[in-house]
Structure formats: C-alpha cells, structure tokens
N, C-alpha and C positions, 0 to 999 in steps of 0.2 A: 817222352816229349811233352806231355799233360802238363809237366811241372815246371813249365815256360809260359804257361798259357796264365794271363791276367785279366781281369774285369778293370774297366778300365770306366771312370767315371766323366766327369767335368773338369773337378780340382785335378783329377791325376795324367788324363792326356797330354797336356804341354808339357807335362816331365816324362811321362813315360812314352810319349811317340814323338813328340817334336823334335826332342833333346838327346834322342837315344842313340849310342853310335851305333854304326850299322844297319843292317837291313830288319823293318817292321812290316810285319801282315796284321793288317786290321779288319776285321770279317766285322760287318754293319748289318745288322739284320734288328727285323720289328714283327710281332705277332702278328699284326693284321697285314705283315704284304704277302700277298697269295701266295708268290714264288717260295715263300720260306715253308708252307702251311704243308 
C-alpha cells in the first residue's frame, strides 16, 4: 500500500487531490502541532 502514498506539494494538490477520480485521504500534519509530537 506505501506505493500509493505521495508527497504532495503546492503545484501538485489541484492535479493530484482536486482532479483525481475517486476517493483521496489527505493526512495534514505540522511539527510543531503537539497532537503529532
């Protein structure tokens, strides 16, 4: 399943999540939010 998983930038979210048929999980995480730490 790894080999599905993409980094996904600025330029490439409107093609890769906006535009994409089907169903996307987008996981949002940031170093400094505690929840992640």
């Amino acid at each position: 399943m790894s080999d599905k998983i993409i980094h996904l930038t600025d330029d490439s979210f409107d093609t890769d999540v906006l535009k994409a048929d089907g169903a996307i999980l987008v996981d949002f995480w940031a170093e400094w939010c505690g929840r992640v730490k």
